[in-house]
C-alpha positions in Angstrom: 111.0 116.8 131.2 112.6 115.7 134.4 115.6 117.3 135.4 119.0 114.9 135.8 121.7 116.1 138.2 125.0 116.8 136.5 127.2 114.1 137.9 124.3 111.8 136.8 124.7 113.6 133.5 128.0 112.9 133.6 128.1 109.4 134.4 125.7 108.7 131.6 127.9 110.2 129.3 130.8 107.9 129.9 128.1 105.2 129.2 127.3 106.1 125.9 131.0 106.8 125.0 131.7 103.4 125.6 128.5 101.8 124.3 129.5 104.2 121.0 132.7 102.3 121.0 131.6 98.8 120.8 130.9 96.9 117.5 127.4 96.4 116.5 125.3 93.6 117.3 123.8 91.3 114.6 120.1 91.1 114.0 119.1 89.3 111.5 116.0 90.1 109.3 115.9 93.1 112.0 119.3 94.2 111.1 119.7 97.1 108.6 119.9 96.2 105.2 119.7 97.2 101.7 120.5 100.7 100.0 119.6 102.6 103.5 122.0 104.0 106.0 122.1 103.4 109.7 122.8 106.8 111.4 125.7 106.7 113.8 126.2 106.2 117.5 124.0 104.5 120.2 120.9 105.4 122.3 121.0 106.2 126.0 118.1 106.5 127.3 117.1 109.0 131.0 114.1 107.1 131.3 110.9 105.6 129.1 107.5 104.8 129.8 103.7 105.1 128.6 100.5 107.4 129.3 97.0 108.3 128.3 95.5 111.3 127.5 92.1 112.6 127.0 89.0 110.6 127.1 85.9 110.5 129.3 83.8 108.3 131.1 80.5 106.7 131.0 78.4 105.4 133.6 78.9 106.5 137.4 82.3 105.9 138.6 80.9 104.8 142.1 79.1 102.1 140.9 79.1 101.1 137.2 81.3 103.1 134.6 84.2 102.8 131.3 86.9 104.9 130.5 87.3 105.6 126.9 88.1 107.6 124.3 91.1 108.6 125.5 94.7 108.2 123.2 98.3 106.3 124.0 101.8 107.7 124.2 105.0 106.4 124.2 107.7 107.8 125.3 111.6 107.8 125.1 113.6 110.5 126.4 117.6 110.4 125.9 120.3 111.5 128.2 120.7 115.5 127.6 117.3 115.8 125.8 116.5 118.9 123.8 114.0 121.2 124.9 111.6 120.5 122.6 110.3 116.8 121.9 108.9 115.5 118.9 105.7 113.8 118.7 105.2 111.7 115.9 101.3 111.3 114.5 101.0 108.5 112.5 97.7 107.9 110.1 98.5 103.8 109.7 100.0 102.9 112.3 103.0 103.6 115.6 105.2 101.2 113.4 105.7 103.8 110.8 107.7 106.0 112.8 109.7 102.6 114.4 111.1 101.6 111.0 112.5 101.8 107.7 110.9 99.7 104.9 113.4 97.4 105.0 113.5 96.7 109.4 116.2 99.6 109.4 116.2 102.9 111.4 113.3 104.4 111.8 112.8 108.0 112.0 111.8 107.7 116.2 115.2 106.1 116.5 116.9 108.5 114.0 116.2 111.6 116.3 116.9 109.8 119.7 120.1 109.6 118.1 120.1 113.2 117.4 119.2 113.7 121.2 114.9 114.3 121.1 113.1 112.9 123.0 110.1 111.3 120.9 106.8 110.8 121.9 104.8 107.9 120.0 100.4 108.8 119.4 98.2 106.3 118.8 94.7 108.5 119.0 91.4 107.6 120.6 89.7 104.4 119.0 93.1 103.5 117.3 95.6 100.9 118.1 96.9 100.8 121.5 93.8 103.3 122.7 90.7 101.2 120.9 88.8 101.4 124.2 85.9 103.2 122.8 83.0 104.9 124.1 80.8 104.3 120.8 79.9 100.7 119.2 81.6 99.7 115.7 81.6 97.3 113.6 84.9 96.0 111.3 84.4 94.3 108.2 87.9 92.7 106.5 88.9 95.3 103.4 90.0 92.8 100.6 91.6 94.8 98.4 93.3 97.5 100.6 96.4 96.2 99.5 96.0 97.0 96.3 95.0 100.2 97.2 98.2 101.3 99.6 100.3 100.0 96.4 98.7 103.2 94.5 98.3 105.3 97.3 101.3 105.1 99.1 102.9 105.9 95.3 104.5 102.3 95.0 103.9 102.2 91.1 101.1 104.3 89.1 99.1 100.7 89.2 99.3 97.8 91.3 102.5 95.6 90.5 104.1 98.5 88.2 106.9 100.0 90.2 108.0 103.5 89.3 111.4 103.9 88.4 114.1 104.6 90.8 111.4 104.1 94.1 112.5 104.4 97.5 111.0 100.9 98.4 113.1 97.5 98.3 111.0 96.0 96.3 112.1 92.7 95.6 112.4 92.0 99.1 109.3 90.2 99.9 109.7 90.9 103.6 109.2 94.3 103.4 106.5 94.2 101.5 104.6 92.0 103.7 105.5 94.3 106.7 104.3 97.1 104.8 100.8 95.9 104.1 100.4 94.6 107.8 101.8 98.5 109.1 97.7 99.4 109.4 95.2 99.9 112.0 91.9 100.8 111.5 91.3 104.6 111.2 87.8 105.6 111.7 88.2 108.6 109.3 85.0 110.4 109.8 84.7 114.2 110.7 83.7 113.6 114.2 86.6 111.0 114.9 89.1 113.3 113.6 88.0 116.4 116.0 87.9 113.9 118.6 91.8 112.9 118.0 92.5 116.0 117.3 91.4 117.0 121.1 92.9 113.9 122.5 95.9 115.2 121.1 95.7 118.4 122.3 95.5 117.1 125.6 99.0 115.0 125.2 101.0 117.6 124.0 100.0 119.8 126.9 101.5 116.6 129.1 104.2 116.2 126.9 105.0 119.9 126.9 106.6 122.0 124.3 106.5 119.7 121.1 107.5 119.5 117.3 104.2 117.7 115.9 105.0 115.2 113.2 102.5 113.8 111.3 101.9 111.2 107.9 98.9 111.4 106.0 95.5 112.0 107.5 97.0 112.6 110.7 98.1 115.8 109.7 94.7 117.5 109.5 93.9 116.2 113.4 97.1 117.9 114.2 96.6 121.1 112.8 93.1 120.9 114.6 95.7 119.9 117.8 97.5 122.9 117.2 94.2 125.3 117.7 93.7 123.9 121.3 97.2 123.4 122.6 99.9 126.5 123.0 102.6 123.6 123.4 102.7 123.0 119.4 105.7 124.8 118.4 105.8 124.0 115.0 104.3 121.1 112.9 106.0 118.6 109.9 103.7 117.3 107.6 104.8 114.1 105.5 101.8 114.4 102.7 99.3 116.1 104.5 95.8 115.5 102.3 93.6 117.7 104.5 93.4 121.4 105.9 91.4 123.1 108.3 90.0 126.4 106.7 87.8 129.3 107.8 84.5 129.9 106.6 84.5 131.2 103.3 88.1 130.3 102.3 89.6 127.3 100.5 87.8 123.9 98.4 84.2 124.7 98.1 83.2 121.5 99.2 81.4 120.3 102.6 83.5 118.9 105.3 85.4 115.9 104.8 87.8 113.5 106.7 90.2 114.2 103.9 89.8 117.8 104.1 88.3 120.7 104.6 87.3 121.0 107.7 86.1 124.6 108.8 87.4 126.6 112.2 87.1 129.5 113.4 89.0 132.9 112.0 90.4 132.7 116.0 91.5 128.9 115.3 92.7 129.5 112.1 94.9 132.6 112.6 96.2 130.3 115.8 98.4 128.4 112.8 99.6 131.9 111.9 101.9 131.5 114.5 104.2 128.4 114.4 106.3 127.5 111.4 104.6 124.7 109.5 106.1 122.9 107.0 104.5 120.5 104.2 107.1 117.8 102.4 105.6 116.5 99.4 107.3 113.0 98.0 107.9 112.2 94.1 105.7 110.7 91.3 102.5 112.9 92.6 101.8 113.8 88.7 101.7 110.5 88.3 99.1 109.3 91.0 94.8 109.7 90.3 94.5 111.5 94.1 97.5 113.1 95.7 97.9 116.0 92.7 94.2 117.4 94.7 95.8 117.1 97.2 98.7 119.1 96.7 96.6 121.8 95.4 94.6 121.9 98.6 98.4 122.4 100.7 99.2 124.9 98.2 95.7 127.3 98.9 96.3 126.4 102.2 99.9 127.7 102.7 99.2 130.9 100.5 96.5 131.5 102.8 98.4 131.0 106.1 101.3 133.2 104.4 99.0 136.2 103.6 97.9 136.5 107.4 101.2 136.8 108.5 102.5 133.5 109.4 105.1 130.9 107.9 104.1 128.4 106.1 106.5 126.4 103.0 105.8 123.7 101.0 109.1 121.1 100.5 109.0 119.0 97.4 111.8 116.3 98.7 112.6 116.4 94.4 113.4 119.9 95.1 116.0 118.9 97.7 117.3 116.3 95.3 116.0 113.8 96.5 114.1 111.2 94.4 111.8 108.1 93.6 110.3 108.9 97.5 106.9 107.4 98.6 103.7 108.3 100.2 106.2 108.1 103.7 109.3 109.0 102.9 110.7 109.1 106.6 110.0 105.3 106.3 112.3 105.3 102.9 115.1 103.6 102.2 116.6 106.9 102.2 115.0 108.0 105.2 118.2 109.7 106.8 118.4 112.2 104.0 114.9 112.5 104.9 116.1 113.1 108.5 118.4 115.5 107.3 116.3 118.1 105.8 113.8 117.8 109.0 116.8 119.0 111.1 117.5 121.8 108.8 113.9 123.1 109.2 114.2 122.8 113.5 117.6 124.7 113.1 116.1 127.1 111.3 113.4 127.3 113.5 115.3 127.1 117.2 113.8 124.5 117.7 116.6 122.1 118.2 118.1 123.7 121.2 119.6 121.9 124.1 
């Protein structure tokens, strides 16, 4: 990160004690609302900006050629940044880490707060990088609302709410900005070892990095983590998928969901940065996420037995409850926050 001279440092200080002082400004429907909390004080921002990373290029750059394939970051970086960033991996879409359900704090603002600097990923073919270097074609899926309402662990079926969920469910709003928070995700083998390269190529930009990841996203950062020495440690918000060495873990072929086989070189790579897996409430009750816990758990106990340090964190565990499929997008989201800066203090990772 670039260096900022101290009476620079010190002059930006002054700026944020003031700014800290003054009331807050309405918003509106973007205004915090509902059960959530809004963490305190203000951002101050060194600097911001955008990049890409990875990709190639066909054709013949003299005469006739595309760039493509490549991913997009965005970044923030706050006055007295710690040394490590955190670089948040979304599987639906950037807007996940941006906000709560309800247009509250989101997670990216929740830790510029707490003084990281956070690095937004939208990976080759996704989003903000959909420049391509391979035709598609999209087709409209009717019914994938239906289907986040289950999967994201809403309700056990579509309109049937559990109990006690960390959703505001009678505001409509939400809702509607929920089912809109999606890109298309190309989740095939091959596009997840190309993201997962991508990726591997912004975090050695980015530098020393915290990887944060929801979903299907997790697996391509794990597979990050094999090329790039700059993953310090990696926070996985429902993780469904696992790399695993030949021989080891589901017997099953590959999968975008999981497994996906490495290397006993890649694999033991893991072995070396804490890793931790949070798991949400009401899996039991969900069709597909209680295979998918099973999977994390053969996965951990594998890591673990080669030395390294891997945990599982069932949020329930931690007391919380009635969490979703994303939990840092909850409407408890800063207790969420909270138990993510207990595993970086645990880990050193949150030094200044």
């Amino acid at each position: 990160m670039k260096a900022v001279s101290g009476v620079k440092v010190r002059k930006l200080a002054v700026l944020a004690a003031v700014l800290a002082a003054l009331p807050a400004l309405g918003g509106g429907a973007l205004q915090a609302a509902g059960r959530g909390q809004t963490e305190p004080g203000r951002i101050v921002l060194e600097r911001q900006g955008a990049f890409a990373a990875g990709g190639k290029v066909l054709g013949d750059p003299a005469k006739s050629s595309l760039h493509c394939d490549h991913g997009y970051v965005e970044y923030q970086i706050p006055v007295r940044a710690r040394k490590t960033a955190l670089f948040m991996w979304h599987s639906s879409s950037a807007l996940v880490w941006q906000r709560r359900w309800d247009g509250g704090e989101g997670f990216r603002d929740i830790f510029l707060k707490r003084g990281f600097a956070t690095y937004l990923w939208d990976g080759p073919r996704v989003g903000r990088a959909n420049w391509g270097c391979e035709e598609y074609t999209y087709k409209p899926g009717i019914g994938r609302d239906q289907g986040n309402f289950t999967a994201w662990r809403f309700g056990k079926s579509f309109g049937e709410w559990f109990p006690g969920v960390q959703f505001p469910k009678d505001d409509k709003r939400a809702y509607e900005q929920a089912m809109r928070a999606r890109y298309e995700e190309f989740d095939i083998v091959k596009n997840v070892r190309l993201e997962a390269a991508a990726g591997a190529r912004a975090i050695d930009e980015v530098g020393p990095s915290v990887v944060l990841t929801n979903s299907a996203g997790g697996l391509r950062a794990l597979l990050a983590a094999t090329q790039s020495s700059n993953v310090k440690a990696i926070v996985a918000y429902e993780n469904p998928g696992f790399p695993f060495p030949e021989g080891a873990g589901p017997d099953r072929p590959e999968g975008p969901f999981g497994p996906i086989r490495v290397t006993e070189e890649e694999f033991n790579r893991l072995t070396k940065i804490p890793l931790q897996f949070v798991w949400g409430d009401n899996i039991a009750d969900s069709a597909t996420w209680p295979a998918s816990l099973k999977q994390c758990e053969q996965f951990v106990e594998l890591i673990n037995q080669r030395g390294g340090n891997a945990r599982i964190l069932k949020l329930t565990d931690a007391g919380l409850k009635g969490n979703t499929h994303i939990p840092f997008m909850d409407m408890n989201n800063r207790a969420v926050a909270d138990q993510l800066s207990a595993f970086l203090k645990q880990n050193g990772l949150d030094r200044r």
